[in-house]
MIKOL-719891 format. One record per residue (C-alpha): residue number from 1; residue in three letters; chain; x, y, z. Coordinates in steps of 0.05 Angstrom, whole numbers. Example, Ala and Ser with C-alpha at 12.3 -4.5 7.8 and 13.67 -1.06 7.14 Angstrom:
<rs>
<1,ala,A,<246,-90,156>>
<2,ser,A,<273,-21,143>>
</rs>
This chain:
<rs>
<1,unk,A,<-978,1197,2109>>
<2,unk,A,<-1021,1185,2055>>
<3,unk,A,<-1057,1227,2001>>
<4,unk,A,<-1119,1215,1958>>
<5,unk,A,<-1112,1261,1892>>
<6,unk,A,<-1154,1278,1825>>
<7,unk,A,<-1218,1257,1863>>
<8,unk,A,<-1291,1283,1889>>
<9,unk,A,<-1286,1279,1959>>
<10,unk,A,<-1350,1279,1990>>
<11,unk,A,<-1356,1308,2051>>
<12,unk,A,<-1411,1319,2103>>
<13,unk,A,<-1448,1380,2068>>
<14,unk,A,<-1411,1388,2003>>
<15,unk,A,<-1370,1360,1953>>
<16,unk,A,<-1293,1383,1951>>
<17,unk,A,<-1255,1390,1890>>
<18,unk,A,<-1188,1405,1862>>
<19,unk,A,<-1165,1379,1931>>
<20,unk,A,<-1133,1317,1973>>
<21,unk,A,<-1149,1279,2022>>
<22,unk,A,<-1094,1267,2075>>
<23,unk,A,<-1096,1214,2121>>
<24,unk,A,<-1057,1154,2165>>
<25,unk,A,<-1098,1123,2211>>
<26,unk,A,<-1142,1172,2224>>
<27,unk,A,<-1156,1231,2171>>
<28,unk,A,<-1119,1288,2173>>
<29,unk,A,<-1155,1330,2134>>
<30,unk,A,<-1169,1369,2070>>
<31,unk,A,<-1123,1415,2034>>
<32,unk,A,<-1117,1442,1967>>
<33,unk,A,<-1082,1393,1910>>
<34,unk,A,<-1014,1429,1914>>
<35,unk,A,<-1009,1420,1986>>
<36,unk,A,<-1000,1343,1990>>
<37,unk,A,<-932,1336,2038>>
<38,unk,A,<-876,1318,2004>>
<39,unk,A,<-859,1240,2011>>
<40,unk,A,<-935,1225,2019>>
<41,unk,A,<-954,1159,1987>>
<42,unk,A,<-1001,1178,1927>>
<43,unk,A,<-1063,1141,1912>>
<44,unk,A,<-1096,1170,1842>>
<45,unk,A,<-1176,1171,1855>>
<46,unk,A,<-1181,1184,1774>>
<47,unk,A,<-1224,1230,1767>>
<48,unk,A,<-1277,1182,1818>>
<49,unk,A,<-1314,1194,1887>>
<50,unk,A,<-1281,1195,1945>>
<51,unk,A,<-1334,1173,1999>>
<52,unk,A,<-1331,1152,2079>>
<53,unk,A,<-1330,1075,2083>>
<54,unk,A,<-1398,1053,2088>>
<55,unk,A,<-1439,1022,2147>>
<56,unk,A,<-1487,973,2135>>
<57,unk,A,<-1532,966,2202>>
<58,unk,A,<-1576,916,2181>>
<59,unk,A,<-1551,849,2140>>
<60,unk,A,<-1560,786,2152>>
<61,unk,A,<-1511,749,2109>>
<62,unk,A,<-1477,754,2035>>
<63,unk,A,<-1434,702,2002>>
<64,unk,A,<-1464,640,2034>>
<65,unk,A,<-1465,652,2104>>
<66,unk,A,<-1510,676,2153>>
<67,unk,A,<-1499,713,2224>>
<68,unk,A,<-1541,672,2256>>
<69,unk,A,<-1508,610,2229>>
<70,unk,A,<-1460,622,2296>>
<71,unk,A,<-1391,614,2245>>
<72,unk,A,<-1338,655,2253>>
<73,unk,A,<-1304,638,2181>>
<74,unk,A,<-1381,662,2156>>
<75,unk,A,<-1370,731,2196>>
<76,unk,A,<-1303,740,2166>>
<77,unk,A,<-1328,704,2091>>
<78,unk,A,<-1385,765,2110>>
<79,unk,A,<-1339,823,2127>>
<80,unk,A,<-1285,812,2067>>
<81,unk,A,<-1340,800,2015>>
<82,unk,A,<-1385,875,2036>>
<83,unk,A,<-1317,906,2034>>
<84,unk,A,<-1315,902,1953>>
<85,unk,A,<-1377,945,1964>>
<86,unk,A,<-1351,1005,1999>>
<87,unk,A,<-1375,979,2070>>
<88,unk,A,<-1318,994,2128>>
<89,unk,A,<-1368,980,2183>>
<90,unk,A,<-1429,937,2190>>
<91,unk,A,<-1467,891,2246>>
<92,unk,A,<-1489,827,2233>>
<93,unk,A,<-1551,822,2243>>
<94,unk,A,<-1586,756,2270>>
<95,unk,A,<-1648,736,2256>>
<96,unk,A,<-1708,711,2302>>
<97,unk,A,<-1684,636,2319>>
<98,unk,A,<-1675,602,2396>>
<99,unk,A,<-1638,632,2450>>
<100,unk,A,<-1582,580,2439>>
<101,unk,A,<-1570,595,2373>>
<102,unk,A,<-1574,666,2389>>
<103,unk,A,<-1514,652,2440>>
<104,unk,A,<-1476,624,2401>>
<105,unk,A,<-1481,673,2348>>
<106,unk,A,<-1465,738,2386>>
<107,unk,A,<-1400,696,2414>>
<108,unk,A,<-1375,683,2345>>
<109,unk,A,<-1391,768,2332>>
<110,unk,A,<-1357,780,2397>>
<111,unk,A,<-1288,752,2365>>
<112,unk,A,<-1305,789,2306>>
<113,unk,A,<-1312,852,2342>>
<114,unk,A,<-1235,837,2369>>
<115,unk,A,<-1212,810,2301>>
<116,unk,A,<-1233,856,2261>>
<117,unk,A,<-1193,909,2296>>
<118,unk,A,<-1129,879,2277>>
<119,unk,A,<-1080,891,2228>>
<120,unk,A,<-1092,823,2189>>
<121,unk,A,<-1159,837,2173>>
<122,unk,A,<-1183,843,2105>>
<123,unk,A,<-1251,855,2114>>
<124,unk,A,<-1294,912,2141>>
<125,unk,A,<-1302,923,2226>>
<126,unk,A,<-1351,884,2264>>
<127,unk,A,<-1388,935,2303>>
<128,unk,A,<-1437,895,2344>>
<129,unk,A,<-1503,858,2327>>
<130,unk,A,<-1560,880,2301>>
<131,unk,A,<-1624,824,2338>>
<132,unk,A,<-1672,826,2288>>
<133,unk,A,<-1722,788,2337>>
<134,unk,A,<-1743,745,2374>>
<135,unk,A,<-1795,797,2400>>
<136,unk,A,<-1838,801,2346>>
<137,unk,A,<-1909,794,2324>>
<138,unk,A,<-1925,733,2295>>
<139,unk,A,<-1970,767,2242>>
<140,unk,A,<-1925,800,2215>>
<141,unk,A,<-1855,752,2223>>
<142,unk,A,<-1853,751,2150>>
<143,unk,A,<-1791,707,2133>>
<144,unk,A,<-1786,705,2218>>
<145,unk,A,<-1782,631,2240>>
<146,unk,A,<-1852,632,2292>>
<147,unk,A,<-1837,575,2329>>
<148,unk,A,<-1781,622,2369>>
<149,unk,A,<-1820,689,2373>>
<150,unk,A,<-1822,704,2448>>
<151,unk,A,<-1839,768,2492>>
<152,unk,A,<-1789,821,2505>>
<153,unk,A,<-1734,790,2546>>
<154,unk,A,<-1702,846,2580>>
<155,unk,A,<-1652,809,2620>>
<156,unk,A,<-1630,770,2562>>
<157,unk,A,<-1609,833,2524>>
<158,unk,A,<-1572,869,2583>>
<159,unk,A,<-1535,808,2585>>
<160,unk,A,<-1510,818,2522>>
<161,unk,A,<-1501,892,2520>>
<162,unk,A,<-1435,889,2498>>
<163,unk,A,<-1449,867,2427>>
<164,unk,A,<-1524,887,2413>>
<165,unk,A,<-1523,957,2377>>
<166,unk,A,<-1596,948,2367>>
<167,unk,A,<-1655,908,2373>>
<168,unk,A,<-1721,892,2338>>
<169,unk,A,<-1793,894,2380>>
<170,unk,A,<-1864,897,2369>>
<171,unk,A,<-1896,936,2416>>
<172,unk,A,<-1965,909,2419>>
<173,unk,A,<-1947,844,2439>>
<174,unk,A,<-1957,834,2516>>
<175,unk,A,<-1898,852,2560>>
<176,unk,A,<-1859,886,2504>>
<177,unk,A,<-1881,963,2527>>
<178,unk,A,<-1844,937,2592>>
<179,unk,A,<-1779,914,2559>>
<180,unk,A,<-1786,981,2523>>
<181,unk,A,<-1783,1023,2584>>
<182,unk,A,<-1732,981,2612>>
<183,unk,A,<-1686,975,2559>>
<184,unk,A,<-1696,1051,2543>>
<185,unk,A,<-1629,1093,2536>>
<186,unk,A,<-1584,1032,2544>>
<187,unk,A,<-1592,1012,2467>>
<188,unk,A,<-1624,1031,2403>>
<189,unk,A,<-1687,998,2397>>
<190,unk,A,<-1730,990,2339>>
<191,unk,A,<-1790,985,2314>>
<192,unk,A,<-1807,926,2273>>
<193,unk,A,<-1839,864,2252>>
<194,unk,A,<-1903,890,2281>>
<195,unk,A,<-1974,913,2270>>
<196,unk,A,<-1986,963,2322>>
<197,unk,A,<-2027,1014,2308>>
<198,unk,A,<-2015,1092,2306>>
<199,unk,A,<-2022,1097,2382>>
<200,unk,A,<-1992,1040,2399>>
<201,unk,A,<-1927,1061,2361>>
<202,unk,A,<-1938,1126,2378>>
<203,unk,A,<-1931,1102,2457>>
<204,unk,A,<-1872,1062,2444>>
<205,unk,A,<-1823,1124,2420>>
<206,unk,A,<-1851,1152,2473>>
<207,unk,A,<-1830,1095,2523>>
<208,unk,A,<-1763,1088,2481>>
<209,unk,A,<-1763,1064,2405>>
<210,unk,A,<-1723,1109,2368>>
<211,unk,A,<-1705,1070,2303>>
<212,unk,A,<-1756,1037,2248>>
<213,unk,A,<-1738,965,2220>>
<214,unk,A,<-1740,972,2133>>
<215,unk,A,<-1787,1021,2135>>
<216,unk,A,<-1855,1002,2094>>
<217,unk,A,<-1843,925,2103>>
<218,unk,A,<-1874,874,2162>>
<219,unk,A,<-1906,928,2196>>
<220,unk,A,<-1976,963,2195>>
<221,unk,A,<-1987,1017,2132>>
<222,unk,A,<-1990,1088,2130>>
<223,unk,A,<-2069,1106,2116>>
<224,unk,A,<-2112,1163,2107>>
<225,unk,A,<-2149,1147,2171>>
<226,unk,A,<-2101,1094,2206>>
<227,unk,A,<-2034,1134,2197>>
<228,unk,A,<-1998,1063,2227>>
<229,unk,A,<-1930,1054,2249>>
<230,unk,A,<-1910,1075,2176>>
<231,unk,A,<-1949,1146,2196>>
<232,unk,A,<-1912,1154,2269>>
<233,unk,A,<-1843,1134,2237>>
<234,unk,A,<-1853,1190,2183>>
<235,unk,A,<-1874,1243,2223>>
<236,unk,A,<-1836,1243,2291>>
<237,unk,A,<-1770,1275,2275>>
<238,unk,A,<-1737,1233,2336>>
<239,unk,A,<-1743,1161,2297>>
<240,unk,A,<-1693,1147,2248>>
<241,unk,A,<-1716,1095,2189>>
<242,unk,A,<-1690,1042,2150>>
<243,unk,A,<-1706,1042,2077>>
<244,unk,A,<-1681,975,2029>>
<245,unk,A,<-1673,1018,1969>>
<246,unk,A,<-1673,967,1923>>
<247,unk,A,<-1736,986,1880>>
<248,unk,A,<-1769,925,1898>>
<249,unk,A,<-1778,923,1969>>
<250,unk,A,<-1810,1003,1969>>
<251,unk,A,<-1828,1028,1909>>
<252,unk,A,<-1774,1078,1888>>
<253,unk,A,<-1827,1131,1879>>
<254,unk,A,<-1826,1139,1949>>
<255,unk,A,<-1760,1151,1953>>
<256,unk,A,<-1769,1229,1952>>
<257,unk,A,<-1820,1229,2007>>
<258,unk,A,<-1787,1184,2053>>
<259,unk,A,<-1714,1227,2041>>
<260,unk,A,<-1750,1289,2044>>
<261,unk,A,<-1788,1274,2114>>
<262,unk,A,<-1731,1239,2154>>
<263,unk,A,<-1670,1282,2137>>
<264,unk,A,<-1608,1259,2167>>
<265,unk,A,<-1651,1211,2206>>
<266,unk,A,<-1653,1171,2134>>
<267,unk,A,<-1613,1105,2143>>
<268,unk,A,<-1599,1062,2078>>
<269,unk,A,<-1593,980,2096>>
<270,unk,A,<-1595,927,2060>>
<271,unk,A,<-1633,859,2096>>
<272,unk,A,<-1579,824,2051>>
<273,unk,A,<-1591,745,2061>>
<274,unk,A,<-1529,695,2050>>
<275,unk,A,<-1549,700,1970>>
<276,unk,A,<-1516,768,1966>>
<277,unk,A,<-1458,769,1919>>
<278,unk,A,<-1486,696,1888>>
<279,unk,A,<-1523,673,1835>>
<280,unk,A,<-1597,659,1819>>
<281,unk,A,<-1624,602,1865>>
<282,unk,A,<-1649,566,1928>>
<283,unk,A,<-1609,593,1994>>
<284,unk,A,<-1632,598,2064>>
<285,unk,A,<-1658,650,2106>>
<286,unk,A,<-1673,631,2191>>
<287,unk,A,<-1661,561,2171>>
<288,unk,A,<-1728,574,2112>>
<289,unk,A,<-1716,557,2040>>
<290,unk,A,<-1712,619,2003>>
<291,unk,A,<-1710,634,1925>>
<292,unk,A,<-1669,695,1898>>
<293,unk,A,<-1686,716,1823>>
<294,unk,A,<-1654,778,1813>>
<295,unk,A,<-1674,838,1854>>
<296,unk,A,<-1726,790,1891>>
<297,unk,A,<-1710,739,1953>>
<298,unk,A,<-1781,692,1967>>
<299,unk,A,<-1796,642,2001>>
<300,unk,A,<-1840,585,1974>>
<301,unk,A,<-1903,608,1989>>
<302,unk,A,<-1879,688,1965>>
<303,unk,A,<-1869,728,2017>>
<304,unk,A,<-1813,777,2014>>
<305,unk,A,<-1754,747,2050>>
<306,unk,A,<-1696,802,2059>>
<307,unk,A,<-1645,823,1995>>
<308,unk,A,<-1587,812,1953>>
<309,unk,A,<-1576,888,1949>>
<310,unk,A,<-1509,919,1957>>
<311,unk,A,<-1504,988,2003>>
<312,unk,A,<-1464,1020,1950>>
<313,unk,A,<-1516,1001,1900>>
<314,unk,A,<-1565,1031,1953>>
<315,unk,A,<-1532,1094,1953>>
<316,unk,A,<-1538,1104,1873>>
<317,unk,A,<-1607,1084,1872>>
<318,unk,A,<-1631,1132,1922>>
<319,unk,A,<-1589,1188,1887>>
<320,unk,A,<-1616,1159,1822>>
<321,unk,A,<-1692,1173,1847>>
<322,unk,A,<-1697,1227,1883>>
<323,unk,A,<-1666,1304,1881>>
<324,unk,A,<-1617,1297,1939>>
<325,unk,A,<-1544,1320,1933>>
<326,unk,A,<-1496,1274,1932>>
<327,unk,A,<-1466,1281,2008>>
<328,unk,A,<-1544,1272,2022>>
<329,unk,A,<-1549,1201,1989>>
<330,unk,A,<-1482,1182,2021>>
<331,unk,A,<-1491,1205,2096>>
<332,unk,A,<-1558,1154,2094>>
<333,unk,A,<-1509,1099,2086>>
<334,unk,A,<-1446,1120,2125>>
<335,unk,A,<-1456,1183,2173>>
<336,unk,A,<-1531,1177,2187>>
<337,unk,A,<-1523,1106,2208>>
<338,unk,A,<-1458,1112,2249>>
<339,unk,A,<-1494,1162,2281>>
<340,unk,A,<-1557,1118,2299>>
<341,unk,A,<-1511,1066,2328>>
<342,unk,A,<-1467,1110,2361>>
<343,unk,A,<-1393,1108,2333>>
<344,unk,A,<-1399,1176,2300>>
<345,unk,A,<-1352,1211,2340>>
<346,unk,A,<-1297,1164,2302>>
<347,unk,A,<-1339,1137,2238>>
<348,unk,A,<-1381,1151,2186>>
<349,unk,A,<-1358,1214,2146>>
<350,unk,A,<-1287,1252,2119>>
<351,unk,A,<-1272,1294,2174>>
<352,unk,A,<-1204,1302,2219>>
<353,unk,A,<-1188,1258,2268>>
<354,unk,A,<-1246,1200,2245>>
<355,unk,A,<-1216,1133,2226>>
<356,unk,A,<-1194,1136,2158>>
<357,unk,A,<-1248,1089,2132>>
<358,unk,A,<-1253,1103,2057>>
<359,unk,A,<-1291,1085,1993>>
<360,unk,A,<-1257,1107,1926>>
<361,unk,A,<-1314,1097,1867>>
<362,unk,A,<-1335,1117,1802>>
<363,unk,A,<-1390,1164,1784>>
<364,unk,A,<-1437,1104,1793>>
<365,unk,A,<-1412,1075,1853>>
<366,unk,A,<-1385,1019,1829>>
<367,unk,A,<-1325,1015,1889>>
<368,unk,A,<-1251,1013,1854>>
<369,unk,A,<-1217,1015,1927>>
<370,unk,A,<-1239,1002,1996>>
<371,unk,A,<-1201,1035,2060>>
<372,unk,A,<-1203,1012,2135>>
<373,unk,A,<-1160,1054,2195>>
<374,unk,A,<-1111,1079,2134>>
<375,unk,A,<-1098,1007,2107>>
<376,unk,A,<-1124,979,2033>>
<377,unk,A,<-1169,919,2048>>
<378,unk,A,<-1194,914,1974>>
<379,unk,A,<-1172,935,1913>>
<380,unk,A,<-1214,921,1847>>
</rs>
């Protein structure tokens, strides 16, 4: 048995204090300070947050690598290098490149999934892929290689239903309302890449889309006569959202509006490319040159090409720009999400009997200790 002491511990719909979290493998629970079992092992929080390990549903790469590179030393390089930010829990996310490469990259996520669940690893759990693509719109591919867009393939992704958690589409392209409807109910599928209009995305969460990809970017704006998929996504309380909240990508004015009109269905991600964690530079994105200057990620000719943002930074900026409470800000990167992709009967939040996947951090997030299934995978 272990206890967490002299901490915050943020739970689902409040924050509990003067107490401990108690935990092996799974938690046990929350009890008062003086309570902690005798012969626990003690871990000091010092005066910090005590969050749920984080899940970050949508990142393609940090510290050099890239999912869709098809490495399995980039998956685990990946997985240990997110853990310094809280993250317990993520799925690499691919991006829109050929069918082979695609292949090759959800076998190399496969072994992650197994790895990752053993006692040796010292990064955060491999949950499945996240297929950003190949079923896009070429107007809007953004950093999207086009020489590999293709139609919804709905044979291709039941064949691989044991790794995809979700998977990007633009529904106005021919023959993707009918991978829709068939992949309906078997997998999250999102919205993305895509310049439907209102009815068109309207018709597709009808037929099955339940999830926006980063909500705001590569798709078609919310106006005062053209609501667009931005429009649907707000104002059908079924579709969840994904927001990069790293002030560039939306503007974090918008941050109340798009936390106040989704709820719980608020996901924080963050589109992280292999510069995460790296310095200023050149880096690749889909096999295009990309330049990272601070916040921004480019390519040559300017177009926004994913992030180096961190989830836990995510987490303080929404809280930072907007009135939520502080369980509020953290569910959109840990419960909401775990929720979305379906593990949140064992992930995503402080309660008994979930995997004790912890995040111990300062008042600004900054993560001092990271947690997976009861065991220490980082340290700062």
């Amino acid at each position: 048995m272990q206890a967490i002491i002299n901490g915050k511990i943020v739970l689902p719909d409040r924050l509990a204090e003067g107490c401990a979290l108690l935990f092996d493998e799974k938690i046990q629970g929350v009890v008062p300070a003086a309570q902690v079992p005798a012969g626990a092992k003690v871990i000091d929080a010092a005066g910090g947050l005590v969050i749920p390990g984080l899940i970050d549903m949508h990142i393609h790469g940090y510290l050099g690598e890239d999912a869709s590179d098809g490495s399995f030393e980039g998956i685990r390089t990946m997985a240990e290098g997110v853990a310094k930010n809280g993250v317990t829990g993520f799925l690499p996310t691919t991006m829109t490149v050929s069918y082979d490469e695609l292949n090759a990259a959800f076998d190399q996520i496969r072994r992650g999934m197994r790895q990752s669940l053993q006692d040796d690893w010292q990064g955060a759990q491999i949950l499945g892929v996240n297929a950003e693509g190949p079923f896009i719109n070429p107007a809007k591919k953004g950093a999207q290689a086009g020489e590999h867009i293709r139609p919804g393939d709905a044979e291709f992704l039941k064949a691989n239903l044991d790794v995809i958690r979700v998977f990007t589409i633009a529904p106005e392209m021919p023959g993707n309302m009918d991978c829709i409807r068939e992949m309906a109910g078997r997998t999250l599928i999102s919205m993305g890449h895509t310049a439907a209009t209102y009815d068109q995305a309207a018709a597709a969460i009808e037929a099955g889309v339940g999830h926006v990809t980063h909500l705001f970017n590569a798709q078609t704006p919310l106006m005062h006569r053209d609501p667009g998929v931005v429009g649907a996504a707000l104002t059908d309380a079924r579709v969840s959202c994904e927001l990069i909240a790293d002030t560039f990508h939306v503007s974090r004015h918008l941050f109340p509006l798009v936390s106040r009109m989704k709820g719980d269905k608020l996901v924080l991600i963050t589109d992280c490319t292999r510069a995460g964690g790296l310095e200023d530079g050149e880096y690749t994105l889909g096999g295009q040159p990309i330049f990272v200057k601070g916040i921004e990620c480019r390519l040559a000719d300017g177009t926004i090409a994913g992030s180096v943002l961190k989830l836990n930074a995510a987490v303080r900026n929404l809280l930072a720009n907007t009135s939520l409470e502080i369980w509020e800000a953290v569910n959109a990167a840990s419960l909401n999400p775990a929720r979305r992709i379906g593990v949140d009967a064992a992930k995503g939040s402080l309660e008994a009997g979930k995997d004790a996947d912890i995040a111990i951090c300062d008042a600004d997030f900054n993560v001092r200790r990271t947690i997976l299934g009861g065991r220490t995978i980082y340290t700062a």
